[in-house]
N, C-alpha and C positions, 0 to 999 in steps of 0.2 A: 537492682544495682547492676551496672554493668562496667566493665573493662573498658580505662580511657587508650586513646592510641598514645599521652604519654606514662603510662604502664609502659607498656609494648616497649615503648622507644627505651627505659630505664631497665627493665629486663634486658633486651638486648645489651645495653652497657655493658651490665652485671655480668654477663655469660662469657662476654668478650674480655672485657678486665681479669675474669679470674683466669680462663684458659691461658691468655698470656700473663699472665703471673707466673702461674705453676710451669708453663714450659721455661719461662726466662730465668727463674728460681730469683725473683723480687719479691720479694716482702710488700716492697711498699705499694706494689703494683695488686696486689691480692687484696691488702687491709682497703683499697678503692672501692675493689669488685664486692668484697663484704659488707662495706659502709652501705654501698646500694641495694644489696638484697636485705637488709636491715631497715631500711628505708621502705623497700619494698612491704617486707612483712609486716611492719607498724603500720599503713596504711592500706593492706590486703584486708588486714584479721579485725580491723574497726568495725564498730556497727553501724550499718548504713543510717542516717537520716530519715526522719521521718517530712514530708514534704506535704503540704495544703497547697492549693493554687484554683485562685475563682476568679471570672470575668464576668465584669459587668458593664452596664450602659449608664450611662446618666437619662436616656431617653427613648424608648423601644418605637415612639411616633415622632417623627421632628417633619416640619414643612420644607419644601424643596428651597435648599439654600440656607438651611438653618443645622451647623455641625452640630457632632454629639460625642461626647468624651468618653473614654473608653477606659477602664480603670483592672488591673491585674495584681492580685492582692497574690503575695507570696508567703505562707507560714511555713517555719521548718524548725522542728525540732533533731537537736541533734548538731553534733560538725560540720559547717560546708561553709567551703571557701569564698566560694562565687555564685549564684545564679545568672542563665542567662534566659532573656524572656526574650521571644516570638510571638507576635501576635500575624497570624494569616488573614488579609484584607484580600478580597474581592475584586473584580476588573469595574473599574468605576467609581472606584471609593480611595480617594488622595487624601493626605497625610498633611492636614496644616499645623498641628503644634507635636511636637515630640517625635518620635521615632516607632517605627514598627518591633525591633528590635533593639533590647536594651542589655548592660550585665551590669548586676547592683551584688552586693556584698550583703550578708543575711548571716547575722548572730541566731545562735541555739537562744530557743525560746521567744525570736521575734518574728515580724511581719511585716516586710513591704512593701510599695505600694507602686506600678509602673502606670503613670499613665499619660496618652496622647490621644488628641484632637483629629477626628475624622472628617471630612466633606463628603460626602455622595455628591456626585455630579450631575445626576438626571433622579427625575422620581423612581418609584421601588421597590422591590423587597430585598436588602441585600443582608447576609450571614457576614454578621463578624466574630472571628476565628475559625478555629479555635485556638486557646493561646498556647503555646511548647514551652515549657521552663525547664532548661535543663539544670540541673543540680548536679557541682564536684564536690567531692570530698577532700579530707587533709592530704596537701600535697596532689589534687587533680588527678590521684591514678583512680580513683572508683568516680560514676557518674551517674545519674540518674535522670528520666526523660518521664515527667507530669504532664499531664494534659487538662486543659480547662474545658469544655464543652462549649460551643458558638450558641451567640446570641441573635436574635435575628432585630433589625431594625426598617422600620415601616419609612417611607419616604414618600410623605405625601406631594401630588404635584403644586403649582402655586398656581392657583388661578388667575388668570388672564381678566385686566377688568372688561366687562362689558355693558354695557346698556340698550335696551330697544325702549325708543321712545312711541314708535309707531305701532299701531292698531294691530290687535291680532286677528288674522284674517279668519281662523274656524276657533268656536267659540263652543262651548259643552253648556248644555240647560244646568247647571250648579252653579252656586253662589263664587265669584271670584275678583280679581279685580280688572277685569277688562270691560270694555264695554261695549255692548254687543251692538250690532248694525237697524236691529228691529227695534221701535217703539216698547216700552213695556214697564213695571215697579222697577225701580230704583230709584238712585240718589242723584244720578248725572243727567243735568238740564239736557235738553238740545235745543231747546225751539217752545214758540209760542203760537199756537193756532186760537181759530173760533172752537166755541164750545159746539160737542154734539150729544147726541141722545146715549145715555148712558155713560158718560162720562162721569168720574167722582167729586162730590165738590171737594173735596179737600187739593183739589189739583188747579180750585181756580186763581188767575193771579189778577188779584183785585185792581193791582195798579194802574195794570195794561187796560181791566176791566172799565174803571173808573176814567180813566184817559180816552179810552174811543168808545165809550158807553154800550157797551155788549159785551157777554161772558164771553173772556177765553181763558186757555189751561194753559198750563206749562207743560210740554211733553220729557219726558226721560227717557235714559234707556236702561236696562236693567245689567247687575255688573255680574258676568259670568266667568268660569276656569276657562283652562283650554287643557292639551294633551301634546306633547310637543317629545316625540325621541330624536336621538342624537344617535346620528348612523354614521358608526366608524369606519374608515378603509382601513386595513390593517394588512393587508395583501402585500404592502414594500414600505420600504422609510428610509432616505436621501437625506443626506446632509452631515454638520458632523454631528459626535457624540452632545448631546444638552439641548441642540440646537437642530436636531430632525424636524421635518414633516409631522415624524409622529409627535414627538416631542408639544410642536405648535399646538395640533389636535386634540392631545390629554387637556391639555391646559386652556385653549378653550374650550372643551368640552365641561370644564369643570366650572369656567363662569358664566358660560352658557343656563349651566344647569341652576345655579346659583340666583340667578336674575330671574327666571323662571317660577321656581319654587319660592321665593320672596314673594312671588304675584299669586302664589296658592295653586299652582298647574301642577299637572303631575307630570311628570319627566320619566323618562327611562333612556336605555342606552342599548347599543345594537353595536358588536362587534361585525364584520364582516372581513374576514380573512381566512387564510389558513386554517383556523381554527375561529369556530363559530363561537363566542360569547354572547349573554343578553342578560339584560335588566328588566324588568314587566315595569311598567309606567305606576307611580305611586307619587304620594307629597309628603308634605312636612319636614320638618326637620331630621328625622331620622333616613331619609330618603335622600338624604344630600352626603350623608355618612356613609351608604350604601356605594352610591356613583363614584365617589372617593375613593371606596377600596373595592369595588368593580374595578376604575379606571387603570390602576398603578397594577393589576395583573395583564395590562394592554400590551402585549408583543406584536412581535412579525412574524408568520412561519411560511416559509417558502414553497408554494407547492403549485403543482403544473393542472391539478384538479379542476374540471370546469363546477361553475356554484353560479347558483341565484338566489334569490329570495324567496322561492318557494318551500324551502327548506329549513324557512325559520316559522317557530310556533305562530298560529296566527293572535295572540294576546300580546306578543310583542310588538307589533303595529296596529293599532286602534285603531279605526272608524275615522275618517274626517282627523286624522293626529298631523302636524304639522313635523313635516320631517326634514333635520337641518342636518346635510348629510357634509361630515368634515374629510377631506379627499383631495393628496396631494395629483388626482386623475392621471394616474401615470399607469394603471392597468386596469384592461378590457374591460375584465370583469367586473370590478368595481362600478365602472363607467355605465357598464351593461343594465347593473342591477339598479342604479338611477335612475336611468331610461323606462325600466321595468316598472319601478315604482310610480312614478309619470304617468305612467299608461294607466295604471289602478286606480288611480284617481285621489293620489294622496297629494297634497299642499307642499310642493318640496322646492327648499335652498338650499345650494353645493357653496360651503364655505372652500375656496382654494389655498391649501395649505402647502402651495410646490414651493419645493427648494429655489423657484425660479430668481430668488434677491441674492444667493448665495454663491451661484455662477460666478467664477472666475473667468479676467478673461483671457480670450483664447489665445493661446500660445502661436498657433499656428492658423496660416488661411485656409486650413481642410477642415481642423475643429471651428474657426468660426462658421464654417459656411454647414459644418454638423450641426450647431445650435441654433443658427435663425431657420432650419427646416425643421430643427426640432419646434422649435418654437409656436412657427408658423402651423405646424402640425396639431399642437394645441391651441391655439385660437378657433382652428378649424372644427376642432370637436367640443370650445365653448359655443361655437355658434350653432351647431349641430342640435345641443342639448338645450339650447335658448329656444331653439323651434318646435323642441317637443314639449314646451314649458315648463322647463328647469333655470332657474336663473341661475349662475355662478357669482360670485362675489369674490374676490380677497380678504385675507383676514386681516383687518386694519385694528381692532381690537373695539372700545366701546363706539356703539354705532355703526359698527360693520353691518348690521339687516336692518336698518332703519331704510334706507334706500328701496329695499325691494320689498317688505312685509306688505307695504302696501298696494304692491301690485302680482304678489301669489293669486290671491282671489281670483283676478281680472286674467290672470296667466292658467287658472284653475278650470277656469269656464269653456276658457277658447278650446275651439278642434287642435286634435292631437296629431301630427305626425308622426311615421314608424320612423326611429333611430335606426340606419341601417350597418 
């Protein structure tokens, strides 16, 4: 229980009323000052209230763009006038139905109930509260300050749709649903040839057989996985808040991954920033639950440190893995570590995730002519990374790699020039 500042203010009255009473020799000006200290002592000597207060979620995981109700339950045994409720919201977390701050009236022996409607604005981990209820007593001179404990709520990102309809260029000897470039068992026709020595007869196809009068077969090819990680830039992020670089990148990254593991591949993910994160390549469906809440811990941390890729496990980049590197290319390093990986001899496309469609325009003729060298600057280091066989692409959403999957391979083979 503590002392409100209107105490204070009615003490003061009381101190002041009686002294001039008794100097003025008024009666009526004393029985004031007494009414108040009498007032005073019937709500000094009460016994404080007993107070309950819990917060809760309607939903500790909601998808990006999906609110969650926030509910602050008030029990109070005992006298109080008023309660008022606080609830502390987070930078990023707007208020679509009700108020953060509310003051409700609470009978001895009841309980109720505050509650408003949150947004998160981007995916997440954000804490909601804790909640502050403060509790007056009869007459607002005692008060009391509860605390509810914060809840945390998951914000998962919304995936980006995607689709690749085109071939996968590196291909793993396990059963999948791709189909491989070599002859061999499986279920996918390719072609009809003459029969040779050793061939099965269960492969011959009578029709063709019986039509130009000699055995031929049907050839297949066999359906296999593949291994595909998602290499994040995490080094900067441009743009506004919902609507960054990074923002772009979770979110494809997350239908990326999606489209992938549908096909039975195993996927992982690769931070590369500030701060190194990784995922080891795996499938199924619990592997997609993984890259979800891998992704929504994805920041930015600022640091002047130079990094490569030498510094990551090597189980986090397979063998022949196909690596779809998401990268608004706006630092070295980033850029570098591309380049790097080129050289190794990995299957790599740079999804372009730059704030480049969000540029306003330019106010003046010094910033525009800043933007078309910036610009021009970046073309320069698409074409750079074209040479070393990196294709860049934009992210257009489904069918954004269908364009180029089928020419990695052929960008895979060629001589490599050093990125300087």
């Amino acid at each position: 229980m503590r002392i409100t500042p209107h105490a204070g203010r009615l003490t003061t009255y009381a101190v002041v009323t009686l002294l001039a009473g008794v100097i003025a020799g008024r009666v009526e000006v004393v029985a004031l000052g007494a009414a108040a200290v009498a007032v005073l002592g019937y709500g000094l000597t009460r016994r404080p209230a007993a107070v309950g207060v819990a917060l809760r979620l309607s939903a500790d995981r909601i998808v990006e763009g999906d609110a969650v109700q926030v509910t602050v339950t008030v029990a109070v045994l005992g006298d109080v006038d008023s309660a008022t409720v606080n609830v502390v919201l987070p930078e990023g977390v707007a208020v679509s139905r009700g108020a953060p701050a509310a003051t409700v009236s609470v009978r001895d022996g009841e309980s109720r109930d505050v509650t408003l409607t949150v947004l998160p604005r981007r995916w997440g981990v954000y804490p909601i509260g804790p909640a502050l209820v403060t509790t007056y007593g009869s007459g607002r001179l005692t008060g009391a300050l509860v605390e509810a404990p914060q809840e945390t709520v998951r914000v998962l990102p919304r995936a980006h749709e995607f689709e690749a309809t085109s071939a996968h260029p590196f291909t793993r000897a396990l059963s999948g649903t791709h189909v491989a470039r070599v002859a061999g068992e499986g279920i996918e026709p390719v072609g009809v040839r003459e029969f040779r020595y050793g061939d099965s007869l269960r492969r011959v196809n009578w029709r063709v057989t019986a039509r130009r009068g000699a055995l031929h077969v049907t050839e297949y090819r066999p359906e296999r996985n593949a291994e595909v990680v998602l290499f994040l830039d995490t080094f900067v992020e441009r743009g506004p808040l919902g609507n960054t670089s990074l923002d772009v990148a979770v979110r494809a990254a997350v239908g990326i991954a999606e489209h992938y593991l549908r096909s039975m591949d195993r996927v992982g993910v690769v931070g590369f920033g500030g701060v190194m994160r990784w995922l080891t390549a795996d499938t199924g469906r619990l592997q997609r639950y993984r890259i979800v809440e891998h992704l929504i811990g994805t920041v930015t941390h600022g640091t002047y440190a130079a990094k490569d890729v030498s510094i990551l496990p090597a189980r986090t980049l397979p063998p022949r893995a196909l690596v779809i590197a998401l990268s608004p290319l706006l630092d070295s390093r980033a850029t570098g570590a591309v380049a790097d990986l080129a050289r190794r001899g990995y299957g790599l496309v740079v999804v372009d995730t730059s704030p480049r469609p969000l540029l306003p325009p330019a106010p003046t003729w010094s910033r525009d002519l800043a933007q078309r060298v910036w610009l021009l600057e970046r073309d320069a280091l698409i074409h750079r990374l074209a040479e070393v066989g990196v294709p860049v692409v934009p992210w257009a959403g489904p069918g954004t790699l269908d364009v180029v999957l089928g020419e990695v391979a052929r960008l895979h083979a060629r001589p490599r020039l050093a990125l300087r």
